[in-house]
Biopython code that builds the backbone (N, CA, C, O; Angstrom):
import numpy as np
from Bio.PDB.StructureBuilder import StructureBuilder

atoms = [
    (1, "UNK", "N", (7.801, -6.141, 7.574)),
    (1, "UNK", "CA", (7.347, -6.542, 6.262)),
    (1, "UNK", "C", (6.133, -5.696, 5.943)),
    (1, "UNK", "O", (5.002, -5.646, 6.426)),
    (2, "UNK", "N", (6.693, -5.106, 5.053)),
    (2, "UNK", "CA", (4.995, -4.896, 4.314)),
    (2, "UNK", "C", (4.224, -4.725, 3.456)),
    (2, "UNK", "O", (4.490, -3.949, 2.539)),
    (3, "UNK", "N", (3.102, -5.374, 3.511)),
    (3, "UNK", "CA", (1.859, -5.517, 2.537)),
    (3, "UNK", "C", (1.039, -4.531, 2.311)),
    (3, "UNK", "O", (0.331, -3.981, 3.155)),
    (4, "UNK", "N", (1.118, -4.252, 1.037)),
    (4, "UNK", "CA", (0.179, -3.507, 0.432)),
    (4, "UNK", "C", (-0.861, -3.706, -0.296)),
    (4, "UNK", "O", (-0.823, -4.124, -1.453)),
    (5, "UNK", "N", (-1.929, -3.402, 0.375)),
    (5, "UNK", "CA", (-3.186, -3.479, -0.431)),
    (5, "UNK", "C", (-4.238, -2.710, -0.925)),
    (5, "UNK", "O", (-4.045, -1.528, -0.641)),
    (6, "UNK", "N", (-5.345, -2.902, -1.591)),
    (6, "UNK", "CA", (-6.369, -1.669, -2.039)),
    (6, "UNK", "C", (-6.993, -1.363, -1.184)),
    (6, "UNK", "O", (-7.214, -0.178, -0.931)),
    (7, "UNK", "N", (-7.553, -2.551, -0.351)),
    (7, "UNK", "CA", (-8.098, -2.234, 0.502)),
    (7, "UNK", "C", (-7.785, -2.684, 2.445)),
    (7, "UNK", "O", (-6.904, -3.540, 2.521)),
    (8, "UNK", "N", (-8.231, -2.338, 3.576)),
    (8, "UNK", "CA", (-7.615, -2.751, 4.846)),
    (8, "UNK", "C", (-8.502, -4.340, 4.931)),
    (8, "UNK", "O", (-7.906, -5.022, 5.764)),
    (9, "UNK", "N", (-9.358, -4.895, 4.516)),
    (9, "UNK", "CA", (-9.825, -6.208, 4.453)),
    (9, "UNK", "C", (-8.526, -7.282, 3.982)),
    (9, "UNK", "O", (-8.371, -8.433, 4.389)),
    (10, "UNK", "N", (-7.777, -6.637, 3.138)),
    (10, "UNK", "CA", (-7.011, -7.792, 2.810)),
    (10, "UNK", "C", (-5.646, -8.276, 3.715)),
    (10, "UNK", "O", (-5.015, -7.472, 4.401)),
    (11, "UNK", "N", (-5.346, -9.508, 3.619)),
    (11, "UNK", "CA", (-4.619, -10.114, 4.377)),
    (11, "UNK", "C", (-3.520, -11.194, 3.687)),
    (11, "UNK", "O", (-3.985, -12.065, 2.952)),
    (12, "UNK", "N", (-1.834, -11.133, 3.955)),
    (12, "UNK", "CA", (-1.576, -11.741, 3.147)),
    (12, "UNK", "C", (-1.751, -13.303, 3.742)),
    (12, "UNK", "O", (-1.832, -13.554, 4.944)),
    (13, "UNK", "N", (-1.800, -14.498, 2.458)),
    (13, "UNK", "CA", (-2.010, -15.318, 2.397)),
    (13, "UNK", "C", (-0.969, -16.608, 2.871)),
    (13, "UNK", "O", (0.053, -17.070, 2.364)),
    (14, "UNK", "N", (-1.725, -16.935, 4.054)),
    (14, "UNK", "CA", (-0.478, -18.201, 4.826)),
    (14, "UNK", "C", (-1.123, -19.695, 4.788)),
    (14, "UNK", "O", (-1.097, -20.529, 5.693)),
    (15, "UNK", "N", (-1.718, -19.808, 3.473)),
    (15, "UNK", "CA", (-1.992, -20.826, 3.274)),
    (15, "UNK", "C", (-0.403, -22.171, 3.215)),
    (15, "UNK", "O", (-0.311, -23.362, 3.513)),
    (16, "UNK", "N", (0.373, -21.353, 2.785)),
    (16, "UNK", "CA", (1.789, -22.540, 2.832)),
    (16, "UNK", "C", (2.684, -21.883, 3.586)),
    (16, "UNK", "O", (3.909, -21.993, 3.530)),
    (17, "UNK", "N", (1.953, -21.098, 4.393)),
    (17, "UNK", "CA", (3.470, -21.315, 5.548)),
    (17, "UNK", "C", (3.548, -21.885, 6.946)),
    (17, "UNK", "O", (2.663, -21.688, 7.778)),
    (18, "UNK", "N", (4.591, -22.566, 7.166)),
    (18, "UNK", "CA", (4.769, -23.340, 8.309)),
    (18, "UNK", "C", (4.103, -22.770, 9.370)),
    (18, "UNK", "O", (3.411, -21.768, 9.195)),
    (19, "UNK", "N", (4.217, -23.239, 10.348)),
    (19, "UNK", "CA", (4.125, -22.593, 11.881)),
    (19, "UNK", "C", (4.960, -21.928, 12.265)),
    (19, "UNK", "O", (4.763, -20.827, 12.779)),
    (20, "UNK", "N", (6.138, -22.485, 12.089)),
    (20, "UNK", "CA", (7.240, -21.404, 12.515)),
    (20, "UNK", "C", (7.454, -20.166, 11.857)),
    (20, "UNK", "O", (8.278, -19.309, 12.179)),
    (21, "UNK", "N", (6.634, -20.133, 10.891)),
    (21, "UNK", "CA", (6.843, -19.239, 10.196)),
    (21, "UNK", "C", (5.987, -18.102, 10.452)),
    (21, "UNK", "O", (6.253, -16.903, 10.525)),
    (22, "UNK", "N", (4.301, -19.092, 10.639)),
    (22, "UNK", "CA", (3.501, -17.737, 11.119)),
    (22, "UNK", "C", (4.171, -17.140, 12.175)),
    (22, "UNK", "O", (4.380, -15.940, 11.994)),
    (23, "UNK", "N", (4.742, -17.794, 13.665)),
    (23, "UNK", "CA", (4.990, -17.450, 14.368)),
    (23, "UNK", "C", (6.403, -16.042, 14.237)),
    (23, "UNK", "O", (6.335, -14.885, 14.651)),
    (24, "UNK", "N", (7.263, -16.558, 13.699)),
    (24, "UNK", "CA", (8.403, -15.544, 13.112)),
    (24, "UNK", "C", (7.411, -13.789, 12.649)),
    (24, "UNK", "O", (7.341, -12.693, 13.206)),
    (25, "UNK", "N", (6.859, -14.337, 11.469)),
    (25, "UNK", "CA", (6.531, -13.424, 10.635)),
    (25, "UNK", "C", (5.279, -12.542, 11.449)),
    (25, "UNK", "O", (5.309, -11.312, 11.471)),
    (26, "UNK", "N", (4.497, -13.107, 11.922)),
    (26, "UNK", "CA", (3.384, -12.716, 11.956)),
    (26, "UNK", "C", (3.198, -11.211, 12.753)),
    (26, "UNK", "O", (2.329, -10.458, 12.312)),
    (27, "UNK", "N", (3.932, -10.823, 13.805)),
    (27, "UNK", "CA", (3.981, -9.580, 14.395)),
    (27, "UNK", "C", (4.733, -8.436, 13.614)),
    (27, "UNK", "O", (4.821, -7.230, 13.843)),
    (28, "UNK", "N", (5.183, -9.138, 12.731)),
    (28, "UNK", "CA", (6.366, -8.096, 11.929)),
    (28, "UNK", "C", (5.744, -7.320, 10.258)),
    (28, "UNK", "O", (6.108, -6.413, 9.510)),
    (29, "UNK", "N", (4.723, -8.252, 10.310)),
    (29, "UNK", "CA", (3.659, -6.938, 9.296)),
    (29, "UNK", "C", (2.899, -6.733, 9.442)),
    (29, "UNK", "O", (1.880, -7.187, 9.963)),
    (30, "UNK", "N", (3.334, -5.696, 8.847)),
    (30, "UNK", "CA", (2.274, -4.108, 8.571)),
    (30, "UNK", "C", (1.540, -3.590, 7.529)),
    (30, "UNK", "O", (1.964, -2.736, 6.749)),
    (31, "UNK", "N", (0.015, -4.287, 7.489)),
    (31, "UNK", "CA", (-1.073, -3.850, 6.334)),
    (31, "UNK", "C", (-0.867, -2.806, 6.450)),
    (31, "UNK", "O", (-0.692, -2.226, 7.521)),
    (32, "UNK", "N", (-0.826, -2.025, 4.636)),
    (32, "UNK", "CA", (-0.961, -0.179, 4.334)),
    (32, "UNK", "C", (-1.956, -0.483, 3.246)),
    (32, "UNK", "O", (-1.784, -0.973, 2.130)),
    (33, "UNK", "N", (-3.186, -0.010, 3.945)),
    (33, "UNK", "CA", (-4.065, 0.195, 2.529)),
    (33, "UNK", "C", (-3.685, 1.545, 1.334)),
    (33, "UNK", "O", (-3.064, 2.574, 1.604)),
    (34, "UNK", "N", (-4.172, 1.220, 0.211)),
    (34, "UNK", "CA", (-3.693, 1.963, -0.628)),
    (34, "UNK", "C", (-4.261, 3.636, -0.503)),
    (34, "UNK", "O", (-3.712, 4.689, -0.826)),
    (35, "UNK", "N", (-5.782, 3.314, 0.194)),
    (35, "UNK", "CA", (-6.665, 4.674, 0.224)),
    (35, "UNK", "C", (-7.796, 4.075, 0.720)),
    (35, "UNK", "O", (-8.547, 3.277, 0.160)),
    (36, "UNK", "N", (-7.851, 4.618, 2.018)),
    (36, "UNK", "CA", (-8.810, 4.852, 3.300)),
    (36, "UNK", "C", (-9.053, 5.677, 4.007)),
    (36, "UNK", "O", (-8.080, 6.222, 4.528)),
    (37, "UNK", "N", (-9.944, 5.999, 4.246)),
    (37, "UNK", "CA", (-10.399, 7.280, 5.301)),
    (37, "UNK", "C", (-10.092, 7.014, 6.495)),
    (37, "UNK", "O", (-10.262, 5.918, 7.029)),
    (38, "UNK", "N", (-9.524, 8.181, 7.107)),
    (38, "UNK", "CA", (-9.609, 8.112, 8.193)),
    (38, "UNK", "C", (-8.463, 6.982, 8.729)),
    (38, "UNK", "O", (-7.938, 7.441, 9.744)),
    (39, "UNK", "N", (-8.131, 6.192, 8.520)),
    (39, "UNK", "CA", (-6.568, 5.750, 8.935)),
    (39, "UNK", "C", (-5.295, 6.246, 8.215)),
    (39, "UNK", "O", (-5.282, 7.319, 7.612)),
    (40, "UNK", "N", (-4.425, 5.580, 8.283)),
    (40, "UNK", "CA", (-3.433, 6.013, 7.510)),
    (40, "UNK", "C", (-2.616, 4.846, 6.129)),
    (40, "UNK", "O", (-2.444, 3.637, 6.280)),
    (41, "UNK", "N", (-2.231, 5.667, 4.849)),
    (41, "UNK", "CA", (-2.940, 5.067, 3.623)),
    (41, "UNK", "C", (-1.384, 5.152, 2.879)),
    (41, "UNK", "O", (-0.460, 5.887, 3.229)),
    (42, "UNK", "N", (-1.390, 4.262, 1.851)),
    (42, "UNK", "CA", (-0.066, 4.965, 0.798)),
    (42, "UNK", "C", (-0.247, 6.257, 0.158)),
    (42, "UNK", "O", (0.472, 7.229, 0.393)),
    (43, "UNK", "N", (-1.247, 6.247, -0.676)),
    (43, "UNK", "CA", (-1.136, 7.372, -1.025)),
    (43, "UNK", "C", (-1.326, 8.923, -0.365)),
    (43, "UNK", "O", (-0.666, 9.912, -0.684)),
    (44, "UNK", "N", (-2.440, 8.859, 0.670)),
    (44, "UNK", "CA", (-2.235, 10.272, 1.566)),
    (44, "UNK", "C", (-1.362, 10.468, 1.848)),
    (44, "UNK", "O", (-0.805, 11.462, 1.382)),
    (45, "UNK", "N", (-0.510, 9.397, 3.064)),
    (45, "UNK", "CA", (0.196, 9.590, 3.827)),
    (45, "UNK", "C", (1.987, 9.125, 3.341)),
    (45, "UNK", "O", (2.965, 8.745, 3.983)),
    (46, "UNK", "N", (1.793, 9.326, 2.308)),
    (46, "UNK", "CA", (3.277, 8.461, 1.801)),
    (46, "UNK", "C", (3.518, 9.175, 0.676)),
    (46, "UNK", "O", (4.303, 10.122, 0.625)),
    (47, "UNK", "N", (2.592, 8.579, -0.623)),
    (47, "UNK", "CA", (3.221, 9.408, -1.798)),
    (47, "UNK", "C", (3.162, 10.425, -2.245)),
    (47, "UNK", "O", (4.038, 10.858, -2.994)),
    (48, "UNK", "N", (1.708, 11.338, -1.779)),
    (48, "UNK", "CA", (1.452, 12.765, -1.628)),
    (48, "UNK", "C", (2.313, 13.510, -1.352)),
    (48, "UNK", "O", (2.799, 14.367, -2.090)),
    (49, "UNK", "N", (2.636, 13.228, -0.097)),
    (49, "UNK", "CA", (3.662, 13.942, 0.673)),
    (49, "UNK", "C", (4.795, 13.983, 0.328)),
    (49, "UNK", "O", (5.403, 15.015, 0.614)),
    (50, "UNK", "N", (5.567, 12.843, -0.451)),
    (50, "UNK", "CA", (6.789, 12.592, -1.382)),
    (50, "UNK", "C", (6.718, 13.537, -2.416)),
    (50, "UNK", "O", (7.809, 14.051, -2.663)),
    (51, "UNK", "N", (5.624, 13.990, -3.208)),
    (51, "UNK", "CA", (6.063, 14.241, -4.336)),
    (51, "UNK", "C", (6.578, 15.924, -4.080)),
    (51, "UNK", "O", (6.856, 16.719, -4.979)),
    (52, "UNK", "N", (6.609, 16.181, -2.643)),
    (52, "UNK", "CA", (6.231, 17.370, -2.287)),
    (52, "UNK", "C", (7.841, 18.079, -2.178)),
    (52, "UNK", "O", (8.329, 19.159, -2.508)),
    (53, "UNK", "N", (8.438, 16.602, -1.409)),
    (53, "UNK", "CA", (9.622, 17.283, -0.882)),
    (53, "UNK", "C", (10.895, 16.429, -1.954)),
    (53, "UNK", "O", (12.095, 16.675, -1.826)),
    (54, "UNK", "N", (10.349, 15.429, -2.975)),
    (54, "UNK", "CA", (11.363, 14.925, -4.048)),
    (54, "UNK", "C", (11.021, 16.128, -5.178)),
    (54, "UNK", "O", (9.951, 16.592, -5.572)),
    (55, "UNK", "N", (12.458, 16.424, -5.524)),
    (55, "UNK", "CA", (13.386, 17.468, -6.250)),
    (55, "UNK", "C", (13.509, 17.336, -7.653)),
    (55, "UNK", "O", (13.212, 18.058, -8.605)),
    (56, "UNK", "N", (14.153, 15.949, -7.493)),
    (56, "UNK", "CA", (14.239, 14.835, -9.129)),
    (56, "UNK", "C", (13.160, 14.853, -9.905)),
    (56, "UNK", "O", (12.401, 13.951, -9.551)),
    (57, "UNK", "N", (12.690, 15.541, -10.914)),
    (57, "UNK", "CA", (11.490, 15.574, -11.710)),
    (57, "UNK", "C", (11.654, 13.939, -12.319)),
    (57, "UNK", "O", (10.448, 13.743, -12.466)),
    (58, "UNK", "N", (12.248, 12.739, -12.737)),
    (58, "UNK", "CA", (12.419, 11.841, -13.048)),
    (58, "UNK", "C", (10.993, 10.764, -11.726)),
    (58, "UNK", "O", (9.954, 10.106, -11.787)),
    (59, "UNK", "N", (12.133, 11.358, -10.606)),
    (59, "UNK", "CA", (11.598, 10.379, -9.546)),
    (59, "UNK", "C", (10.178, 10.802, -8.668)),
    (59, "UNK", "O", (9.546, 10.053, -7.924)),
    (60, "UNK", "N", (9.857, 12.342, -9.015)),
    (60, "UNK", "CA", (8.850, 12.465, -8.562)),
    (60, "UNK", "C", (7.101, 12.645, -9.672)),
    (60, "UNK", "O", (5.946, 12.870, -9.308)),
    (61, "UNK", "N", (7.657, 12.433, -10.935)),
    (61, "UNK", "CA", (7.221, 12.175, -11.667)),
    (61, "UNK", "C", (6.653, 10.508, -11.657)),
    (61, "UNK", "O", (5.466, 10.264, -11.872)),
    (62, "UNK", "N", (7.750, 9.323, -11.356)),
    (62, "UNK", "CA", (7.225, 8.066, -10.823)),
    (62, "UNK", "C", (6.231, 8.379, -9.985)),
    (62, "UNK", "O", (5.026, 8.385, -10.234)),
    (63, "UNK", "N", (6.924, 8.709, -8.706)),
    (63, "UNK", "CA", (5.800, 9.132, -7.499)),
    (63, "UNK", "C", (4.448, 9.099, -7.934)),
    (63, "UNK", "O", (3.575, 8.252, -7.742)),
    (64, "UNK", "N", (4.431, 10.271, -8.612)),
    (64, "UNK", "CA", (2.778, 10.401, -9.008)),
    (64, "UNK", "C", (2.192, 9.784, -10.108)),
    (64, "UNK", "O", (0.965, 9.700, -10.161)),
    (65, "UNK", "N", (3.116, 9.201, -11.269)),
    (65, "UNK", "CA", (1.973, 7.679, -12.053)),
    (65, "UNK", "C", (1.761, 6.747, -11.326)),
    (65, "UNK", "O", (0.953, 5.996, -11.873)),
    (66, "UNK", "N", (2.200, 6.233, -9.935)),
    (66, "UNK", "CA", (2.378, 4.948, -9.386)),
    (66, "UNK", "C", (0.843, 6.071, -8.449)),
    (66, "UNK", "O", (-0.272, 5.979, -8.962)),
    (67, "UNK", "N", (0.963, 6.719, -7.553)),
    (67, "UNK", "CA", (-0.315, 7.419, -6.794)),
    (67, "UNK", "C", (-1.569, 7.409, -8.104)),
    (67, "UNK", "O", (-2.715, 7.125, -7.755)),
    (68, "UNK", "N", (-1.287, 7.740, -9.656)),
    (68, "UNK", "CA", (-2.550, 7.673, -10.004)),
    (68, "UNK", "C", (-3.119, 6.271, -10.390)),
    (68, "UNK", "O", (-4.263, 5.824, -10.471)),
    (69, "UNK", "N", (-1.581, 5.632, -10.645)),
    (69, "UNK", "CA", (-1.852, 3.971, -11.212)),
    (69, "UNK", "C", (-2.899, 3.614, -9.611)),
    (69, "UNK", "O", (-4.112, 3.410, -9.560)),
    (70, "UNK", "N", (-2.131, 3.638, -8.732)),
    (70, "UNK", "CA", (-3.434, 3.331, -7.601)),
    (70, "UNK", "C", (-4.653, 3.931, -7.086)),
    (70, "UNK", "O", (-5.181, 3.683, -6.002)),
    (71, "UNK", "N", (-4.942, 4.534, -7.744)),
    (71, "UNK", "CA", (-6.008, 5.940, -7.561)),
    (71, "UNK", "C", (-7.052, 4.810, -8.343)),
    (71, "UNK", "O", (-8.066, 4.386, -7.789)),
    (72, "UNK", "N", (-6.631, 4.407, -9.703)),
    (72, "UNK", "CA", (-7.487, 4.179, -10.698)),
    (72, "UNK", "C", (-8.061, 2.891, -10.431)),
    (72, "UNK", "O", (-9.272, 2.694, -10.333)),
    (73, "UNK", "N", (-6.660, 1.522, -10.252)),
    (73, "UNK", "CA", (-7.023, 0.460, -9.689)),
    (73, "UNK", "C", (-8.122, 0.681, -8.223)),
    (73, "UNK", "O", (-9.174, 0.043, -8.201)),
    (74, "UNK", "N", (-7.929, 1.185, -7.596)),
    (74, "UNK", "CA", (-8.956, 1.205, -6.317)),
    (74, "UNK", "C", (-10.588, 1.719, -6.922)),
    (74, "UNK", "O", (-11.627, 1.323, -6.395)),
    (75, "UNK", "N", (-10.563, 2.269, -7.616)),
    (75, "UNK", "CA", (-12.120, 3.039, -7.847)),
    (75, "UNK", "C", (-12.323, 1.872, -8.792)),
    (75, "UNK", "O", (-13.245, 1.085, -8.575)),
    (76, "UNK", "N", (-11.551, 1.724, -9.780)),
    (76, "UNK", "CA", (-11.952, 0.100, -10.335)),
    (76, "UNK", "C", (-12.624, -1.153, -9.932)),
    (76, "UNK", "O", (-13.474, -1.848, -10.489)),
    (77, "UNK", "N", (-11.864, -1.264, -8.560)),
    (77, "UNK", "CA", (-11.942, -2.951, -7.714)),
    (77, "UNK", "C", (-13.080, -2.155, -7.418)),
    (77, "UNK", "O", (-14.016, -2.771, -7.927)),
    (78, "UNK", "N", (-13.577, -0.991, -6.805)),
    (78, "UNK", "CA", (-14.902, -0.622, -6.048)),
    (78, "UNK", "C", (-16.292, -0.337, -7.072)),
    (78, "UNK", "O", (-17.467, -0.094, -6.794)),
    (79, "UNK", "N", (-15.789, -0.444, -7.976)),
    (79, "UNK", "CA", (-16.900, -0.416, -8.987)),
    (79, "UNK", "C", (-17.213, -2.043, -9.298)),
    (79, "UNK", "O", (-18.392, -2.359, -9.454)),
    (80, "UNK", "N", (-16.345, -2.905, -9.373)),
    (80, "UNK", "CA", (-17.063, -4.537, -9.818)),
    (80, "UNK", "C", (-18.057, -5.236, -8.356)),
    (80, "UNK", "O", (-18.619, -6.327, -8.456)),
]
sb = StructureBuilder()
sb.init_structure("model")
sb.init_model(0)
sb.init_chain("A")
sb.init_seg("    ")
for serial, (resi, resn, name, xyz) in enumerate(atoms, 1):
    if name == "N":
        sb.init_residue(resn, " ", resi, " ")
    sb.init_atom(name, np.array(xyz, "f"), 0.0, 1.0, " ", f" {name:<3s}", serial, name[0])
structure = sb.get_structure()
């Protein structure tokens, strides 16, 4: 499973899930911050690199509004 967030602080929320559930779920995700130094991120390590080797001007055109849509949200949340 995985969660994506702006930043590596965040965690998803198991306020309503069972026990069995943490237990099931809990080893099976994988926080990807959106953009962090020095670990590994969506956009360095994922969509950068996508737009590099996708062909489809349609789909690599997504690629990179969704990398700037998160570019913008992150410097946003770090400015309030």
């Amino acid at each position: 499973i995985v969660y994506l967030t702006l930043d590596s602080s965040k965690t998803p929320d198991r306020f309503d899930w069972t026990e069995d559930e943490i237990e099931k779920l809990e080893d099976k995700i994988v926080l990807i911050p959106s953009m962090i130094d020095k670990i590994p991120n969506l956009v360095e390590d994922f969509l950068n690199p996508a737009t590099l080797l996708v062909r489809d001007l349609d789909i690599n055109s997504t690629i990179r509004q969704y990398s700037k849509l998160i570019q913008y949200l992150n410097y946003n949340s770090m400015d309030s």
